[in-house]
N, C-alpha and C positions, 0 to 999 in steps of 0.2 A: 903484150899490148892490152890493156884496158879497153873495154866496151864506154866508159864513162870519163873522157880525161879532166871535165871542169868538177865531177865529184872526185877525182882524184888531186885535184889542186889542192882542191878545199881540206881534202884530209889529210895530207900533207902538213898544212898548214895549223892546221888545228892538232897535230901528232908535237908539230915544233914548237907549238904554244905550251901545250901543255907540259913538255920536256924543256924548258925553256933554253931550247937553242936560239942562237944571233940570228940564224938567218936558214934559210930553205932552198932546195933548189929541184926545178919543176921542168919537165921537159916544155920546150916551147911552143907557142903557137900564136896565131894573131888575138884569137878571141882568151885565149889567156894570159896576153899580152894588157888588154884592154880592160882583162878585169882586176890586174894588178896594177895599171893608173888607176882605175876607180878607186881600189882601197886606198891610194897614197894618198891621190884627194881628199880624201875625206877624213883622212886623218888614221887609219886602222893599220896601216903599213909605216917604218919608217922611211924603206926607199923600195925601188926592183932596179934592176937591172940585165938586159938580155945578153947574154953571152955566148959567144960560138966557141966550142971547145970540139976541132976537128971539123968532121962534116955535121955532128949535133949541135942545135942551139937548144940552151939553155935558160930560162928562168932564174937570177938569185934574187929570191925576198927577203928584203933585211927586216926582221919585226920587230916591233914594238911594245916596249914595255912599260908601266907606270912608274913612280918611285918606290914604291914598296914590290918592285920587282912582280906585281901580276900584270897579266897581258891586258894589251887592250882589248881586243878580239873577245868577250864573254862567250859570246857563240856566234857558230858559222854552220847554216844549214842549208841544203842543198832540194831546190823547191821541186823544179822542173828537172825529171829524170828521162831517161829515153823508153822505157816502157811505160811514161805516163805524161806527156806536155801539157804543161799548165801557160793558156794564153791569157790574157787580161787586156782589156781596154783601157785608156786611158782613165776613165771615171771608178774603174774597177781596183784599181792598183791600192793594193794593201799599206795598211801603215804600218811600220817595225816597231813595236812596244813606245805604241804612241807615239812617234816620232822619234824616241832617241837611236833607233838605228835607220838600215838602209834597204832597201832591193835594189839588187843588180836586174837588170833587164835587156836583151837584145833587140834593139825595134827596126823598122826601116831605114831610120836614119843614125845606124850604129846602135852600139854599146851608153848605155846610161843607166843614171839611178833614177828610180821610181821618180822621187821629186821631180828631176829635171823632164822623166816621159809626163809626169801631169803637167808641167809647166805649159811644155809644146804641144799637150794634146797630142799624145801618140802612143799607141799599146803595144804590145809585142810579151814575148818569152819572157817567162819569171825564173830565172835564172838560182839565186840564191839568197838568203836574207842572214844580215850580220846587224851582231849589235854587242 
């Protein structure tokens, strides 16, 4: 059992980027449920899918690749750890290399990316940033 399961996603996934496998599979959970819509959205995943395999559910993320076969994913870092939370208010919330990427965020009113917590005016957990 891991101490850190959403830095264990992340490295995961970042292990099958750079090994360029099709796809990943991640033990499940809600909040790692939600941060694998986030990527689809946004363009960084090409699907997930939750699967129950026995009494385990599972995570498979199908990734994504460009045409000259490098990933989309450049980097995947992991902000907010559990020996250190990083909280941010909405006016606070970082930009990812200027815009072109993202922060994942958990706030009150769920799981969202940085843009969408500025939009609504809401802070919360800094989660991870991809770009």
């Amino acid at each position: 059992m891991t101490n850190d399961p959403i830095s264990d996603m992340l490295t995961r996934v970042r292990n099958a980027m750079a090994a360029r496998h099709p796809k990943v599979d991640v033990p499940a959970s809600r909040l790692k449920a939600e941060v694998a819509r986030i990527l689809k959205e946004e363009g960084y995943i090409a699907n997930y899918k939750v699967a129950e395999e026995g009494a385990k559910k599972t995570i498979k993320i199908y990734l994504k690749y460009s045409a000259g076969n490098a990933s989309v994913i450049t980097r995947i870092e992991r902000v907010s750890r559990p020996g250190c939370r990083v909280y941010v208010g909405h006016e606070d919330i970082p930009r990812v290399q200027g815009g072109l990427g993202i922060n994942i965020l958990t706030t009150p009113r769920g799981v969202m990316t940085g843009r969408e917590a500025r939009k609504e005016g809401v802070g919360g957990e800094l989660l991870c940033q991809i770009w």
